[in-house]
C-alpha positions in Angstrom: 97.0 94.4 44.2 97.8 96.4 40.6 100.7 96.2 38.3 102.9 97.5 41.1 103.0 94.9 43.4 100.5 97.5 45.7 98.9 96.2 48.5 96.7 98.8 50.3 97.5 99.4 53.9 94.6 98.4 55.7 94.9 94.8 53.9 98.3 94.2 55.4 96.5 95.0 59.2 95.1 92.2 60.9 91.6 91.4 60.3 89.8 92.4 63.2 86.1 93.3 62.2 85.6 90.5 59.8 83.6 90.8 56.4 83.6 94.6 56.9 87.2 94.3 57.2 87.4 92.1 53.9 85.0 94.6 52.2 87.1 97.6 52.8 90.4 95.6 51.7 89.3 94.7 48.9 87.3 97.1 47.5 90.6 99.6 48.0 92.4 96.6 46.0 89.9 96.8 43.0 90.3 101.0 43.2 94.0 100.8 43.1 93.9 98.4 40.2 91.1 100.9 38.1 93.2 103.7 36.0 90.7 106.6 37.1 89.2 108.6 34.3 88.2 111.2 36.7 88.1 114.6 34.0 87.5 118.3 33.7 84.5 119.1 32.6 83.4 122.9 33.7 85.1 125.5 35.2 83.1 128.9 36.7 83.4 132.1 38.3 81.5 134.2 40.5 82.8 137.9 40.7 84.3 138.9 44.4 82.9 142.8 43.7 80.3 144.1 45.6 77.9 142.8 48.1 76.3 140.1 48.9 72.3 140.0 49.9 72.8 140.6 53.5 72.4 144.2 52.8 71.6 145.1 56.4 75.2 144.0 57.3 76.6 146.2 55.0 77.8 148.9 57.3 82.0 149.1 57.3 84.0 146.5 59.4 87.0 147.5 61.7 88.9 147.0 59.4 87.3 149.4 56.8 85.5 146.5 54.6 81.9 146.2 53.4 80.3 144.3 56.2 78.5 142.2 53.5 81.4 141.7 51.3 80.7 139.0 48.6 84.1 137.0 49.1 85.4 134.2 50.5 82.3 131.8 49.1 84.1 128.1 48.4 85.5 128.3 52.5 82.8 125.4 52.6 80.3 123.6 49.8 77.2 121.4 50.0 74.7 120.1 46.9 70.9 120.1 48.0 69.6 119.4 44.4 69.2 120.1 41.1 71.3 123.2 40.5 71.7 124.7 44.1 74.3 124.4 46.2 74.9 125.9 49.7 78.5 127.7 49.9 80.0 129.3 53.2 82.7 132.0 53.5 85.0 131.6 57.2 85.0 134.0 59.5 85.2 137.1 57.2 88.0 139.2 55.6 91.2 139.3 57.4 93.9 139.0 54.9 94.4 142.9 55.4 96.5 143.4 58.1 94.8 146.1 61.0 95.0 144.7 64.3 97.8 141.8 65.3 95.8 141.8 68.6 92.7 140.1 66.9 94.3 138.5 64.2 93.1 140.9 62.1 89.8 139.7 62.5 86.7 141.6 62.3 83.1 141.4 63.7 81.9 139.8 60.0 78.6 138.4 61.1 79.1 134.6 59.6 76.9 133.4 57.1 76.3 130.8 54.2 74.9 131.3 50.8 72.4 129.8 48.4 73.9 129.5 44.6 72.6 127.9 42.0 75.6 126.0 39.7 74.1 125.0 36.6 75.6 123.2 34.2 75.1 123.8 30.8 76.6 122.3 27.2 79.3 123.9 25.7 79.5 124.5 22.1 81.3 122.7 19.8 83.9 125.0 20.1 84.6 124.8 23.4 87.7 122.9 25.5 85.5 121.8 27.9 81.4 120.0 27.1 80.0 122.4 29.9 80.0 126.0 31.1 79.3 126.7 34.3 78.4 130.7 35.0 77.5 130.7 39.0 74.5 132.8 40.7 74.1 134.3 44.4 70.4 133.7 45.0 70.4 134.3 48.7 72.4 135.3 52.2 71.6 133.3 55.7 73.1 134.9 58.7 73.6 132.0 61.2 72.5 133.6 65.0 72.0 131.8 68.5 68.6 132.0 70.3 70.4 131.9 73.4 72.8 135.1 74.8 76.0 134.5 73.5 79.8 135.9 75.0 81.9 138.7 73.1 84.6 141.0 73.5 84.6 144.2 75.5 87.6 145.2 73.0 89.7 146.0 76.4 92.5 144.0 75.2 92.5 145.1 71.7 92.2 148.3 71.0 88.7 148.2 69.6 85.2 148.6 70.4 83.1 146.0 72.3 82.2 142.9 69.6 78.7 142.6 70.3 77.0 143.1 66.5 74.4 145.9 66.3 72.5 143.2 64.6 71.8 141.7 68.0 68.2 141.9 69.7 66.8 139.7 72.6 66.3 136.7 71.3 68.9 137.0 68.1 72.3 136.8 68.7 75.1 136.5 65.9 77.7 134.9 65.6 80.8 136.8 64.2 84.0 136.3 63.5 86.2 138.1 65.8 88.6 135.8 67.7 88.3 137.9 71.1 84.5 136.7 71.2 85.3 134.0 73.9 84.0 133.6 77.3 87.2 134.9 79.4 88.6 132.1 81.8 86.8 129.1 80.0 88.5 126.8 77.2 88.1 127.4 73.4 85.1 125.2 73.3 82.8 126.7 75.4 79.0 127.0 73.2 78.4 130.3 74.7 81.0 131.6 72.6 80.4 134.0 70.2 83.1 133.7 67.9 82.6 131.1 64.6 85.4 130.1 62.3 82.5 127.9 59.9 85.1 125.5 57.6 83.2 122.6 57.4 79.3 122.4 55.5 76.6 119.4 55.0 73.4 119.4 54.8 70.9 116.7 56.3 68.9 114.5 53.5 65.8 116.2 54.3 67.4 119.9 53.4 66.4 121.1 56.6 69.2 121.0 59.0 72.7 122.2 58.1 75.6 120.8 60.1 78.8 123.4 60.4 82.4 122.6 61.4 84.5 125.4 63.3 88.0 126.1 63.6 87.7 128.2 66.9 86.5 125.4 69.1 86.4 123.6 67.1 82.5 122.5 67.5 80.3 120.6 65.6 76.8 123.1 65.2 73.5 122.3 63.6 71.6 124.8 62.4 68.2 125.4 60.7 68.9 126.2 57.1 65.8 128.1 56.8 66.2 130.8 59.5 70.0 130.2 60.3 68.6 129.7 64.2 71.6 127.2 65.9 69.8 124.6 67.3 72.3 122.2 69.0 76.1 121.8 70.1 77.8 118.1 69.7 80.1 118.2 72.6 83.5 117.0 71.5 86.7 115.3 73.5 88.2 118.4 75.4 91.4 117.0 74.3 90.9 119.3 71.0 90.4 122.5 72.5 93.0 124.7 74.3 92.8 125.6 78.3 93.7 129.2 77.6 92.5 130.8 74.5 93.5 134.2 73.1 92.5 136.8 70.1 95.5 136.4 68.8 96.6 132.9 67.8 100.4 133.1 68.1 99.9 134.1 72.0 97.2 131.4 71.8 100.0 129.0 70.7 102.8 130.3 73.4 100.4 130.0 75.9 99.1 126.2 75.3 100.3 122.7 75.0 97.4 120.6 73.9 94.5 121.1 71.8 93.9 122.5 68.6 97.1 124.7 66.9 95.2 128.4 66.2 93.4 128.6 63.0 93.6 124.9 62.5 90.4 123.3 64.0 88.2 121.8 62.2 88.3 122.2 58.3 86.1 119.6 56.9 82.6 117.8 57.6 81.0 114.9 56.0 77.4 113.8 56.8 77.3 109.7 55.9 74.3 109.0 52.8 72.1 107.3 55.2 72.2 110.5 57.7 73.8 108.8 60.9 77.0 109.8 61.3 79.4 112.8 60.8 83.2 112.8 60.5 85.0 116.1 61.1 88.5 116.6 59.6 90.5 118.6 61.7 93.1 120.7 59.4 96.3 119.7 61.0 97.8 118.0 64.2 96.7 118.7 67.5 99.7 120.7 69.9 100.3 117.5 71.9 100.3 115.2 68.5 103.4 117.4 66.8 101.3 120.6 66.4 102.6 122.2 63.3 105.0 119.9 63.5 103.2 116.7 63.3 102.1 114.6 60.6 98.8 113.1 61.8 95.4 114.7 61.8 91.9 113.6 63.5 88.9 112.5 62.4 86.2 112.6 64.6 83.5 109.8 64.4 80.2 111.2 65.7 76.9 109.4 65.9 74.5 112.1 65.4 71.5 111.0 67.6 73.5 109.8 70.1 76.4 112.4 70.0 79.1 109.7 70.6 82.2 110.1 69.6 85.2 108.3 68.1 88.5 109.4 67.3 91.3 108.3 64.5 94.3 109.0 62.9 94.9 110.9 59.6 98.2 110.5 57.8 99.4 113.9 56.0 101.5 114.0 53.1 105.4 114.9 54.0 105.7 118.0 51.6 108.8 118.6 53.0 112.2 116.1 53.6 112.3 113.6 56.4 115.0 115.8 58.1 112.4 118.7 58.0 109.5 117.5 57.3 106.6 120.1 56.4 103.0 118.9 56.1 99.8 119.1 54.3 97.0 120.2 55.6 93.4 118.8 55.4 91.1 121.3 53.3 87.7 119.3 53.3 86.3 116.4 53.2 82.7 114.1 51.5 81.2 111.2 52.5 81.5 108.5 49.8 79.3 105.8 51.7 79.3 105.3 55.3 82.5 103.8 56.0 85.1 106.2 53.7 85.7 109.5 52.5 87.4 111.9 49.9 89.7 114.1 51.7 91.6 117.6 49.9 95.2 118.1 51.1 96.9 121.0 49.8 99.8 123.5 50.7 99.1 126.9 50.6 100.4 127.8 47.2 98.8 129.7 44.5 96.6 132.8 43.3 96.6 134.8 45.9 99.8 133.9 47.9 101.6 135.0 44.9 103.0 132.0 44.6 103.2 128.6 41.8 100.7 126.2 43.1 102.2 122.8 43.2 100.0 120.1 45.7 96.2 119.7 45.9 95.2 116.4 46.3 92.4 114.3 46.8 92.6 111.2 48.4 90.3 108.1 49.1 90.3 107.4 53.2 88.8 104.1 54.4 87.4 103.7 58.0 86.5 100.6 58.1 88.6 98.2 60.9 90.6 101.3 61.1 91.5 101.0 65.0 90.2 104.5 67.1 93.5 106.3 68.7 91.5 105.8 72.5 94.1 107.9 74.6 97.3 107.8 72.1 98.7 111.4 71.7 102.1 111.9 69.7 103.3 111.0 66.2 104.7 107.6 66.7 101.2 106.8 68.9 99.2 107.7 66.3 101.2 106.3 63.4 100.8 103.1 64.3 96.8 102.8 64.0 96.6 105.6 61.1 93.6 104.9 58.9 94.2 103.9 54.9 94.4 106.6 52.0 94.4 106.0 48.3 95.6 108.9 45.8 92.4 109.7 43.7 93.1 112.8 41.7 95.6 115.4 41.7 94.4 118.8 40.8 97.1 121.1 39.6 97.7 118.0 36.8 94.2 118.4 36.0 93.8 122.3 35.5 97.8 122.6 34.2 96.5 119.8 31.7 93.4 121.9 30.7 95.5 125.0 30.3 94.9 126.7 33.4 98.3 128.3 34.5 99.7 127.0 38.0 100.0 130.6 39.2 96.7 131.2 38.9 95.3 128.2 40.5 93.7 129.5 43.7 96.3 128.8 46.9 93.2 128.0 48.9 91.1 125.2 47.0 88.8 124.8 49.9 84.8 123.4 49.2 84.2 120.0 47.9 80.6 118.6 47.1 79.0 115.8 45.2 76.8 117.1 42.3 74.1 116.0 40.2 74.8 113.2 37.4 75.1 114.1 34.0 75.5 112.9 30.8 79.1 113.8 29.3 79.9 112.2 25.3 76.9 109.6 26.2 77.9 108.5 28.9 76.4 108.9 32.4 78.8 110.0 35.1 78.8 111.6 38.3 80.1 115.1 39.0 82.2 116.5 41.9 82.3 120.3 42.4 85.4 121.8 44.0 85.8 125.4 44.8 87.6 128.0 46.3 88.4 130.9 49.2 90.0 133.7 47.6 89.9 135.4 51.2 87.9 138.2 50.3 90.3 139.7 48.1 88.7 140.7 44.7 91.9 141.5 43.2 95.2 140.1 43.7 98.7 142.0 42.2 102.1 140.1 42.7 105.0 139.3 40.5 103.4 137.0 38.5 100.1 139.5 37.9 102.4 142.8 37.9 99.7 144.7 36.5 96.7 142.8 39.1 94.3 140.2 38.1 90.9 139.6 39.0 90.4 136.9 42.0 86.7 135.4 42.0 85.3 132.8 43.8 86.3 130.3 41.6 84.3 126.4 41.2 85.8 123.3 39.3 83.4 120.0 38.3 84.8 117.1 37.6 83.2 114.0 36.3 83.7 110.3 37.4 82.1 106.7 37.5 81.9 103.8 39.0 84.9 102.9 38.2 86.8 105.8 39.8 85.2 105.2 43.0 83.3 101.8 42.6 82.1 102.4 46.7 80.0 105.7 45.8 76.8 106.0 47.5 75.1 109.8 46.4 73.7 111.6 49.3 69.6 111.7 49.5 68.6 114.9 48.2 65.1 116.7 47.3 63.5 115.5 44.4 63.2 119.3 43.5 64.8 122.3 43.6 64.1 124.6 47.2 63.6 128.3 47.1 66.4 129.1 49.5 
């Protein structure tokens, strides 16, 4: 309990899993009681001009765009030691509008990149002790050994979606939402269609796990070659009987399953390389849809592919009357029983907009009950798992002097980083970034004359104080070429 009189809500549930149960409640206790001294430490920048090194996808979308544009990059973020990260853009540039019919989506091979984030001491001049300048080392296309299904472009208005890429043995995945298998639900595996949100890494930096919207699907990949290697098969409660390219006929034409474009946004691989949680973005259709204020997190045991389901409780941006919620942007494994989770609204650089809510939050699983069959908000709000505020973000950059119209809308990618040393004192870091949506410049009423928009990467430092349950993620003892 702290000064308020706060009693977390999974201490007021009856105990039913026993010391795990008394673990969870009162480690949450101790957190809320801490006065977290979470900080800025490093902001960076990678420029959104020019290409990325996938030169031989560099031939013009439908849409007119560089096939290998470098944008998009903090969709997804993983650490996999020393200085290198993997980042992932989604499923390409769409936030010119083209073709309503497709969503505007193109046939953007999808991809993740190699970066190296180093961190290095500021001088004495500086606001913050480290600068952080950001490099693209490498571009993996991710591709299916197997044939996958695409668009004829019929029902569009555009050429078939099969990527000239493709050869026998080789096929891409893109991003085009008319890549579906016609007559079969939204999660079938032949698909060739890949929203990627979600990015971990296994501990022994060979297999990379991906989370998709489109589904959504849990996919493992090698991180190597980008070959897909398996398919977790997930409740068919999340995916919709009838899909569509275009996600408001999608919508009309479905009543349960995943609400277009809002599948799943987060992954988190557990330290000791068991288990997965995927964070879907929002409600399901038949929990509230757009509407609703739960999300799902999916428990899956990664050898055995079982799966668990439970109830995430979004923040009510709106009134009670008319409520408006949150959604989930990603999510990390703290150990194997909780996780830090970004909500945000979509406000910010590049929705010309003031940015106002991104939050992190601390979510405990353990003696959380699973949802089973429940569907619908009062269902699901009665075994919702526990969250504890852990650091607001706009504070933090306002704070630091970065303007709240020129936070990033889409603060996207979180990831655990190395430890460092900040004033003598040994901390952990947390790197968050963003998804400018392939837009290299942005020009609204608060940047009349246009501004630059770059993938954009914020680290934080903490301790054990600020999250006294935080067990780092096995990584190589050196750094990887790729």
């Amino acid at each position: 309990m702290d000064n308020d009189g706060f009693i977390p809500p999974i201490c007021r549930l009856r105990p039913r899993t026993g010391q795990r149960w008394l673990i969870a409640c009162l480690s949450l206790c101790v957190a809320s009681a801490v006065q977290a001294r979470v900080e800025l430490i490093a902001l960076g920048r990678l420029d959104a001009h020019g290409g990325d090194k996938a030169v031989r996808t560099a031939a013009k979308l439908e849409n007119g765009a560089p096939g290998n544009l470098r944008g998009g990059l903090g969709s997804a973020l993983a650490y996999v030691g020393c200085d290198r990260f993997l980042a992932m853009p989604d499923r390409g540039p769409n936030a010119m509008h083209y073709k309503p019919s497709v969503s505007d989506t193109t046939s953007y091979i999808t991809r993740f990149h190699t970066l190296q984030l180093r961190l290095a001491p500021s001088g004495s001049d500086a606001s913050l002790p480290y600068a952080l300048e950001p490099r693209l080392l490498d571009t993996t296309l991710l591709w299916s050994p197997t044939a996958l299904v695409y668009g004829d472009g019929r029902h569009s208005g555009l050429a078939s979606g099969v990527p000239a890429l493709n050869r026998r043995g080789m096929y891409y995945f893109t991003g085009r939402s008319d890549n579906f298998a016609a007559g079969r639900a939204s999660d079938d595996a032949a698909n060739g269609r890949l929203d990627p949100e979600g990015l971990r890494m296994s501990s022994d930096a060979r297999r990379l796990f991906v989370g998709d919207e489109y589904g959504p699907s849990v996919r493992v990949f090698d991180r190597a070659t980008g070959r897909q290697q398996r398919s977790y098969v997930l409740p068919r409660d999340l995916a919709v009987a009838r899909p569509d390219g275009n996600g408001q006929r999608e919508a009309d034409a479905n009543t349960r399953g995943r609400v277009s474009n809002h599948g799943i946004e987060g992954i988190a691989v557990t330290p000791d390389d068991r288990t997965l949680f995927a964070v879907m973005q929002g409600a399901l259709l038949q929990d509230g849809g757009r509407q609703g204020g739960h999300a799902r997190i999916l428990r899956i045991d990664l050898a055995s592919g079982a799966v668990r389901q439970f109830a995430y409780p979004l923040q009510n941006l709106g009134t009670t009357e008319h409520p408006r919620y949150a959604n989930v942007s990603d999510a990390v494994a703290i150990n194997d029983h909780a996780l830090l989770v970004i909500e945000r609204d979509g406000k910010g650089l590049g929705d010309g907009s003031v940015a106002s809510f991104k939050q992190l939050y601390v979510v405990e699983l353990a003696g959380a009950m699973a949802i089973g069959d429940r569907h619908g908000e009062e269902a699901l709000a009665d075994v919702a798992v526990s969250k504890q505020h852990f650091l607001d973000l706009v504070a933090q950059l306002t704070a630091h002097g970065v303007p709240a119209q020129d936070i990033p809308a889409k603060i996207e990618g979180l990831a655990f980083g190395p430890d460092i040393d900040v004033g003598g004192r040994q901390t952990h870091t947390l790197f968050v970034s963003s998804d400018n949506d392939f837009l290299a410049d942005v020009k609204d009423e608060w940047h009349p004359d246009g501004m630059a928009n770059p993938n954009r990467f914020f680290v934080f430092a903490f301790d054990g104080g600020d999250l006294p349950q935080y067990v780092p993620q096995p990584v190589p003892a050196r750094c990887v070429p790729r």
